[in-house]
C-alpha positions in Angstrom: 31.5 84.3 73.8 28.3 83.6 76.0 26.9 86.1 78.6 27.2 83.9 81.7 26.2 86.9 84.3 29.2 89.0 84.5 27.2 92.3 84.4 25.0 94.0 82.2 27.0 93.4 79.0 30.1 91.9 78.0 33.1 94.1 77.3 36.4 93.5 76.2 39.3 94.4 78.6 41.2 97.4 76.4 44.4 96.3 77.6 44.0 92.7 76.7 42.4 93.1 73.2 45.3 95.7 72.3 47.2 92.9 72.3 44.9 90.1 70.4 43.8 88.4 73.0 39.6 88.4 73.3 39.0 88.2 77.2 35.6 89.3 78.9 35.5 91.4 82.0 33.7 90.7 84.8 31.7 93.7 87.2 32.1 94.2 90.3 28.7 95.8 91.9 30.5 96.9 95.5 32.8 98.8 93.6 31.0 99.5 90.6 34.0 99.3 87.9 34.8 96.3 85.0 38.0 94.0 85.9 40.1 91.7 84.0 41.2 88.4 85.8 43.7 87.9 83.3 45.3 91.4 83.3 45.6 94.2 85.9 42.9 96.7 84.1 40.1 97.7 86.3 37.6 100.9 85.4 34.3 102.5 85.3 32.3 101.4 81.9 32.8 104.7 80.6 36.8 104.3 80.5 36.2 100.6 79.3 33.8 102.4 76.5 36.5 104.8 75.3 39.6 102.6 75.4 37.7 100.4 73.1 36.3 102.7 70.7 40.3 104.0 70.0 41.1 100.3 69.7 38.6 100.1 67.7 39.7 103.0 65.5 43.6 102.0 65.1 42.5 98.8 63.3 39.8 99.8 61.6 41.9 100.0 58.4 44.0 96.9 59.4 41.7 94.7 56.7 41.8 97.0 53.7 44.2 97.3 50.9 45.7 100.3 49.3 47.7 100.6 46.2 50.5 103.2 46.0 50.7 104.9 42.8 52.7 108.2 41.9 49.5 109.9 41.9 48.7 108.9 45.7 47.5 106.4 47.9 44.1 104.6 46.5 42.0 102.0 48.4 41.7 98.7 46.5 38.5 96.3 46.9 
């Protein structure tokens, strides 16, 4: 998606993109925290930081294979 000034970057709302759906949040300078219009998630952009990076982490296997054989799990390419 295009940067169309929200804040300094975009980020992903945690809550949102657990659930598939890509939404950007937008930054509230008074307040100095990330929201999501679409959602009720609000937080400082360390919290957005970290509840993406575990997102991030849960799926990161999603897109891999593995074969099960008796001798163990294997990754196929």
């Amino acid at each position: 998606m295009a940067q169309a000034g929200k804040g300094k970057l975009n980020y992903r709302c945690p809550s949102c993109f657990m659930r598939d759906i890509d939404i950007d949040m937008f930054y509230d300078e008074d307040k100095k925290e990330y929201y999501c219009i679409r959602c009720c998630y609000h937080g400082s952009e360390e919290d957005v930081l970290q509840k993406n990076q575990m997102a991030r982490f849960r799926y990161k296997s999603m897109l891999k294979r593995f074969d099960f054989d008796d001798d163990g799990q294997k990754e196929r390419k």
